[in-house]
C-alpha positions as CSV (number, residue, x, y, z in Angstrom):
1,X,98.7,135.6,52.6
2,X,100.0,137.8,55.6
3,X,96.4,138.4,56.6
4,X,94.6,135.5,56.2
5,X,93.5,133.3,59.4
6,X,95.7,130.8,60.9
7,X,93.5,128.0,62.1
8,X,93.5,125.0,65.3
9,X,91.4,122.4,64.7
10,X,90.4,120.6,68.1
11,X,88.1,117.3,67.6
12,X,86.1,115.8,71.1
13,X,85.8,112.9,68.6
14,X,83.5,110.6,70.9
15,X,81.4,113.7,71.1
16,X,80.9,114.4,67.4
17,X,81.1,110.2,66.8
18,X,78.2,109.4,69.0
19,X,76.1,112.2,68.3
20,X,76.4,111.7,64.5
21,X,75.5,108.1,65.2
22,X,72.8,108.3,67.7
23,X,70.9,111.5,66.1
24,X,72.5,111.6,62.6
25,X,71.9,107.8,62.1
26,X,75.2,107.8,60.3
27,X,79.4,107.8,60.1
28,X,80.8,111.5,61.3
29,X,82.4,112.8,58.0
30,X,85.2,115.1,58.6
31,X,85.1,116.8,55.2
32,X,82.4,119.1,55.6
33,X,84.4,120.9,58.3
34,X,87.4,120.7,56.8
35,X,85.7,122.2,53.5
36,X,83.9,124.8,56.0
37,X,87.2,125.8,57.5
38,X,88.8,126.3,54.2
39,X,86.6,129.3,53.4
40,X,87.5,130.9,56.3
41,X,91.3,130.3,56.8
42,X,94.1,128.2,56.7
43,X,94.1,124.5,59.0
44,X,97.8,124.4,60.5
45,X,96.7,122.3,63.4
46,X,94.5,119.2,63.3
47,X,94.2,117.2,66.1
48,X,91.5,114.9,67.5
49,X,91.0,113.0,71.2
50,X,89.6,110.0,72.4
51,X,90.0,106.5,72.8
52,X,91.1,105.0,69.5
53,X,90.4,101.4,70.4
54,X,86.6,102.4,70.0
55,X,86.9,104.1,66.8
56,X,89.2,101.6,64.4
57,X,87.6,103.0,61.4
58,X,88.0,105.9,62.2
59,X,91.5,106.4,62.7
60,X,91.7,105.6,59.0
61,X,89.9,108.3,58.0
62,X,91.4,111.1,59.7
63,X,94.7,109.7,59.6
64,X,94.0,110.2,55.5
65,X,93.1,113.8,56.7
66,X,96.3,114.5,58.1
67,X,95.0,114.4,62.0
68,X,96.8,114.0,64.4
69,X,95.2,111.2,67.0
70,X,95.8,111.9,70.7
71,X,95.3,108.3,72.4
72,X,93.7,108.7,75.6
73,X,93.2,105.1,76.5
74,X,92.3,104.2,80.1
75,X,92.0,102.1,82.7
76,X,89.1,99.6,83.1
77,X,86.4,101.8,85.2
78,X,88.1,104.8,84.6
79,X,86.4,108.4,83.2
80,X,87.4,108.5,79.1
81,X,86.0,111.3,78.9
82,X,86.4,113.5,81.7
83,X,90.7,112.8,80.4
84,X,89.9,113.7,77.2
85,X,88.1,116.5,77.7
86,X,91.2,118.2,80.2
87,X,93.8,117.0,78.3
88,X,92.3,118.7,74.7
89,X,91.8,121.9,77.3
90,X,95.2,122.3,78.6
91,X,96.4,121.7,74.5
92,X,94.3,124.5,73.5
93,X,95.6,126.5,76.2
94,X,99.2,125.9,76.2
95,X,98.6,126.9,72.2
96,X,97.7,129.8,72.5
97,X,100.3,130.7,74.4
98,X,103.4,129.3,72.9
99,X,101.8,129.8,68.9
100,X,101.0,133.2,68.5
101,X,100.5,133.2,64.9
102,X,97.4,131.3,65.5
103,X,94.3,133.6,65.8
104,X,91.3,131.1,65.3
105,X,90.6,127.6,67.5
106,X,87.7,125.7,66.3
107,X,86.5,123.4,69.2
108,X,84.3,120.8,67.8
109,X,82.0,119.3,70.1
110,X,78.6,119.9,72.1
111,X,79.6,119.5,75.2
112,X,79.4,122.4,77.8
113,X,82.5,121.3,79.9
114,X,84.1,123.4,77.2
115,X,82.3,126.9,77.8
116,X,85.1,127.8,80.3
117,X,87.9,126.9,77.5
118,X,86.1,129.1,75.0
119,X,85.3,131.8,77.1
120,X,89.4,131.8,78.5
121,X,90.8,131.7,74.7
122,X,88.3,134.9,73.7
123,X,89.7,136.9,76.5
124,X,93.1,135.9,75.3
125,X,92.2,137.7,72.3
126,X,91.5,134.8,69.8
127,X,88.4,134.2,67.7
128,X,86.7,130.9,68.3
129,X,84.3,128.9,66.1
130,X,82.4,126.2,67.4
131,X,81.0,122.8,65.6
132,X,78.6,120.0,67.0
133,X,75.5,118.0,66.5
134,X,72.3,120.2,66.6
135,X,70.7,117.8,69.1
136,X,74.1,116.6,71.2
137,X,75.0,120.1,71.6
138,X,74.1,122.2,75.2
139,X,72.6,125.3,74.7
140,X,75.4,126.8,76.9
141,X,78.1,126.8,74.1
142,X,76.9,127.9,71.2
143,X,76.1,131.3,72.3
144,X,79.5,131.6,74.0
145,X,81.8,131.1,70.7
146,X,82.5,133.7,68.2
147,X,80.4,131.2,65.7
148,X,78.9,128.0,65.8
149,X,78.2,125.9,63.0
150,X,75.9,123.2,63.4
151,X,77.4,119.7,61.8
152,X,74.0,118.7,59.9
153,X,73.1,121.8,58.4
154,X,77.3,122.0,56.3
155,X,77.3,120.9,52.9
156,X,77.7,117.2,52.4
157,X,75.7,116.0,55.4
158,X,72.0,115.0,54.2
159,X,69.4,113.9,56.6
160,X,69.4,110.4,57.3
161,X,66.7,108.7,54.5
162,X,63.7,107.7,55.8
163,X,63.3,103.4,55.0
164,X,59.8,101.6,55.6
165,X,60.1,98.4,57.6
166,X,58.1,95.3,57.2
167,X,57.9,95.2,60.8
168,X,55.7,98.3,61.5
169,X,57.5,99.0,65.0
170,X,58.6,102.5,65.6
171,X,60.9,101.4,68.9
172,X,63.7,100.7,66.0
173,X,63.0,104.8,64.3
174,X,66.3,105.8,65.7
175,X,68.5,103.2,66.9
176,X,68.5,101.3,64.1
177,X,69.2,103.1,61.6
178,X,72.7,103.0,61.0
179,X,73.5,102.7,57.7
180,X,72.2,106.2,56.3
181,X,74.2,109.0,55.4
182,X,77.8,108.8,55.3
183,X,78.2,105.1,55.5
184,X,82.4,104.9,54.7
185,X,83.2,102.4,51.8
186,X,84.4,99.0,53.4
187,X,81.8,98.8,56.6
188,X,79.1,96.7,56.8
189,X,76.8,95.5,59.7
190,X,75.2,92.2,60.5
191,X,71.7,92.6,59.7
192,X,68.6,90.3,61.7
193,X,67.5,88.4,58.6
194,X,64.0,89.3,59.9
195,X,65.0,92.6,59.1
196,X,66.3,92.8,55.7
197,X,64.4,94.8,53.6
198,X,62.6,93.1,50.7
199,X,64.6,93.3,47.0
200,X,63.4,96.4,44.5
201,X,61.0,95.4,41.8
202,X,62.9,95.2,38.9
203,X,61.3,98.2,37.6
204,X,62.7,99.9,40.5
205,X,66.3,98.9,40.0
206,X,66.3,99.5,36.2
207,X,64.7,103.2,37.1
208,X,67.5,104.1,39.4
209,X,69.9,102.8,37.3
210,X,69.0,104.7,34.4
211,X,68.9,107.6,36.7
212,X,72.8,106.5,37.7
213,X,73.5,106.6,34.4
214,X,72.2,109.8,32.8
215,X,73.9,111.9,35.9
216,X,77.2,109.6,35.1
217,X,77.3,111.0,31.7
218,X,77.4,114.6,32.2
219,X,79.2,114.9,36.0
220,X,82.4,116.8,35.0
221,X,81.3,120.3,34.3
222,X,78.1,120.3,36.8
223,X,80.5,119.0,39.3
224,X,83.0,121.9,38.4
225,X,80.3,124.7,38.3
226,X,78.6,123.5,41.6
227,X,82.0,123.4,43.0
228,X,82.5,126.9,42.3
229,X,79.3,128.0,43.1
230,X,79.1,126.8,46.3
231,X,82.7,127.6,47.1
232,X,81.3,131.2,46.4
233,X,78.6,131.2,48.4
234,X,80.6,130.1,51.7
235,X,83.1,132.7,51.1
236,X,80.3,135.9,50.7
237,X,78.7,134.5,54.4
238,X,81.7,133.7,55.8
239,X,84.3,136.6,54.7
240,X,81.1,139.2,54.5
241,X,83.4,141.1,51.3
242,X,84.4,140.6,47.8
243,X,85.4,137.6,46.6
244,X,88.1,137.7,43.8
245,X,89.4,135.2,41.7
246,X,92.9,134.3,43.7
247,X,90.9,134.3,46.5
248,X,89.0,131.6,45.1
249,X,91.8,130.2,43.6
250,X,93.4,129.7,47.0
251,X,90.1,128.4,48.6
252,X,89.2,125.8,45.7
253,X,93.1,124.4,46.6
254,X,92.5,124.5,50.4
255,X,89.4,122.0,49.8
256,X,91.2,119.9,47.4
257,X,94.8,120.7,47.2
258,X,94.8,118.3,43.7
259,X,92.4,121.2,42.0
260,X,93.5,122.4,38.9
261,X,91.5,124.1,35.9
262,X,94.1,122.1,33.6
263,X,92.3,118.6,34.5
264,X,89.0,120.3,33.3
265,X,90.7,120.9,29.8
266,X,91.7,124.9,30.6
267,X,94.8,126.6,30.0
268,X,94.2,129.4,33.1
269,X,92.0,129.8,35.8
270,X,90.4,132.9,34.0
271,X,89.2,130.6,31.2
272,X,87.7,128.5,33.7
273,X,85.9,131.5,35.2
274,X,84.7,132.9,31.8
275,X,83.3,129.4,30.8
276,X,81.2,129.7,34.1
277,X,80.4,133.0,33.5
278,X,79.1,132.7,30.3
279,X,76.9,129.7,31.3
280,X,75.5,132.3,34.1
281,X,76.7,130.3,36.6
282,X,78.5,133.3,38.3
283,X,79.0,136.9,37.4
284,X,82.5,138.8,37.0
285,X,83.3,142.6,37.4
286,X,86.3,144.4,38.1
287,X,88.5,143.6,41.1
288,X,91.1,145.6,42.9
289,X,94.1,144.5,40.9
290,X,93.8,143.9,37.5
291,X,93.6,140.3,36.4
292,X,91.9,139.4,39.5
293,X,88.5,140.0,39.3
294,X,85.8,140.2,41.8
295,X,83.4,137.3,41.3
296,X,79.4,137.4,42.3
297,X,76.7,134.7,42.2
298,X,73.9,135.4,39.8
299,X,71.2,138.1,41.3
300,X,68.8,135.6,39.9
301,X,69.0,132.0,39.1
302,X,65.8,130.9,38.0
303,X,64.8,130.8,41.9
304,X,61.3,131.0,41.2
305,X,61.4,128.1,38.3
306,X,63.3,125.8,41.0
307,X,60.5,126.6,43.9
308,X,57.9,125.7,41.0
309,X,59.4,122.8,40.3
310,X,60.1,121.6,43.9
311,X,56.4,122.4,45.0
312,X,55.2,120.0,41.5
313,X,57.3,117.3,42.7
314,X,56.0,117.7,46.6
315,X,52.7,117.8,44.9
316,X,53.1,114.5,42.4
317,X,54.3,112.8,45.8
318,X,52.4,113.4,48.4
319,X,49.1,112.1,46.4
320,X,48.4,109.2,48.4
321,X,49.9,110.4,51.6
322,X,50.0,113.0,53.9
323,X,53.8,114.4,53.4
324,X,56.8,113.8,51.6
325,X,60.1,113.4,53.5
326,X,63.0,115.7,52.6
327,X,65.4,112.2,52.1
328,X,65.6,111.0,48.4
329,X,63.3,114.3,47.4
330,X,66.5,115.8,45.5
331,X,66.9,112.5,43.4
332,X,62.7,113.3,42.9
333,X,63.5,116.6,41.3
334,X,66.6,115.7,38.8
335,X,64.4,112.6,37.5
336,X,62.1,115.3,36.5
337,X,65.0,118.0,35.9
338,X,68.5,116.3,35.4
339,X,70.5,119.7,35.4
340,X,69.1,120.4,39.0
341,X,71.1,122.0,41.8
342,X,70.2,124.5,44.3
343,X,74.2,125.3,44.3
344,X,73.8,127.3,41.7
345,X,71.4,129.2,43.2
346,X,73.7,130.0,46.2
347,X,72.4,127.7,48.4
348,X,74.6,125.8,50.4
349,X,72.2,122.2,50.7
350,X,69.2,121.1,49.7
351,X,68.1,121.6,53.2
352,X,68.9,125.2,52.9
353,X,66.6,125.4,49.9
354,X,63.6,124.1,50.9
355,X,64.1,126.2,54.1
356,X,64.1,128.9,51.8
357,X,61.2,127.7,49.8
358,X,58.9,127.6,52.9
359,X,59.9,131.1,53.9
360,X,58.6,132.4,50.3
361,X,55.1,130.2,51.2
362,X,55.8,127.3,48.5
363,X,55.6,124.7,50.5
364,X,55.4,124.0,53.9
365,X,58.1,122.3,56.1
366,X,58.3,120.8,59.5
367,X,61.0,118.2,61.5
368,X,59.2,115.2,62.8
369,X,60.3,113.4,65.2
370,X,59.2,110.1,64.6
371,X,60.1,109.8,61.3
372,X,63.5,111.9,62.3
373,X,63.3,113.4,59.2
374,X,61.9,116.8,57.5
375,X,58.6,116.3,56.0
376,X,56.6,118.6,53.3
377,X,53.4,119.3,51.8
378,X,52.6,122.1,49.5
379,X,51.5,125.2,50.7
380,X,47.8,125.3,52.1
381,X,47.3,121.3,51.6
């Protein structure tokens, strides 16, 4: 592993926090960048600023990660963040310095009090990748990283779902929703009574729960192919060469360091990869050593058959109304097609897909504001 990149991790955590919250309408996740980074190198730092006596929670969560927190508590009336900010720049900094080993620094944040920190570690000859929320981040940064990486488009953050309320305002569209996507196990909030949505029909309930239930039954192996599919994909658009199987290997471990093809019922990681290849989930040719060969994703995946099917369900839906939102659509398409997933097709999220779907003139697809969610109507309606 001589070659492969050594990787700082630097979290503005009030930054990402806040945004996710106020334009994500949810909990930041620190898995999909971790997962992210894992195709692309190895994580030796992790650290993450701000005030930890607004982010209790929190802690929890990266401290699972294997963060390490830098308090910056302060004085009543003093500027958190203007301390945060210097004190994560002068880390960085003094890093790159005194660690030469490390060659990448990932600054996640969107604020543009970091340009000058980016800009100094590229002229000290180190590549730097860039995270944040698409609509908390200044246009100043992204263009001045090596790579930026917006936080709602990684795998494993969805678009907050869209809930009718009995009330009809639209002053509450944003601000109150904050119990979508990536709510953590454990936290509630105290709801207005007024509020509270009305209960399911039973019909309702018993639907998704024989939905629940037919995914329960078969999640092992669609979870493992998926896995490995997507796994695939990130390292093609992220390495730009071949992928082989150690490098997989190494990659499945970095995102899950308990992976191992035994718990799946495999003796070696090349059975695994000849179960998957002979279900077409990916493709294996000769690699540069033997034993390790070079694995591909599928030319074609019955694209075409998943655009059909997408556009059907956009179609069923959207009888009665003017769009469909992109939230809950995916559970729409495996009631109708249980073995569903746009992984194996190489796409990275759902989002990703239908993106792709409206570039081939299947459907159409546009962000809406008010509704802060993607909406989409078939092609021409």
């Amino acid at each position: 592993m001589p070659n492969e990149e050594r990787i700082a991790l630097f979290l503005d955590y009030e930054n990402l926090a806040l945004g996710a919250r106020d334009h994500l309408g949810g909990e930041f996740e620190l898995k999909p960048i971790t997962d992210a980074l894992a195709e692309r190198g190895r994580v030796v730092v992790r650290r993450a600023y701000a005030d930890w006596s607004y982010f209790d929670e929190d802690r929890r969560m990266l401290t699972r990660a294997q963060v390490e927190l830098i308090e910056m508590t302060q004085r009543m009336g003093a500027s958190r963040k203007n301390a945060a900010d210097i004190k994560m720049a002068v880390d960085a900094i003094e890093m790159a310095f005194s660690k030469d080993y490390i060659s990448t620094f990932v600054i996640c944040t969107g604020d543009s009090d970091f340009t000058p920190l980016v800009l100094k570690l590229r002229e000290l000859d180190k590549r730097v990748i860039g995270f944040g929320v698409r609509d908390s981040t200044s246009k100043m940064l992204p263009p001045a990283c090596d790579e930026f990486l917006y936080y709602d488009n990684l795998e494993g953050v969805e678009p907050l779902p869209s809930r009718d309320t009995s009330s009809g305002s639209g002053s509450g569209a944003s601000g109150d929703k904050k119990s979508g996507r990536g709510k953590k196990p454990g936290k509630t909030s105290v709801k207005d009574p007024a509020q509270t949505p009305a209960p399911e029909s039973a019909a309702a309930v018993a639907d998704e729960e024989e939905s629940e239930d037919a995914t329960r039954e078969d999640t092992k192996q669609p979870d493992l192919a998926v896995l490995v599919a997507q796994t695939v994909s990130g390292l093609q658009s992220s390495q730009g060469g071949e992928v082989t199987a150690s490098v997989l290997k190494r990659t499945l471990v970095r995102k899950d360091p308990t992976f191992s093809e035994a718990d799946y019922g495999f003796r070696a990681f090349g059975e695994l990869l000849r179960h998957l290849a002979d279900r077409n989930v990916i493709e294996l040719s000769e690699g540069p050593a033997k034993g390790d060969p070079e694995i591909l994703l599928p030319e074609t995946g019955n694209k075409e058959e998943a655009f059909a099917l997408l556009r059907s369900v956009v179609d069923e839906l959207s009888k009665g109304q003017e769009s469909v939102p992109l939230s809950g659509l995916k559970d729409q398409l495996r009631r109708k097609e249980p073995g569903f997933s746009e992984k194996k097709l190489g796409y990275r999220s759902f989002l990703q897909f239908s993106r792709a779907a409206a570039t081939e003139g299947v459907i159409a697809l546009d962000w809406s504001d008010v509704d802060k969610d993607y909406l989409l109507e078939t092609a021409g309606s």
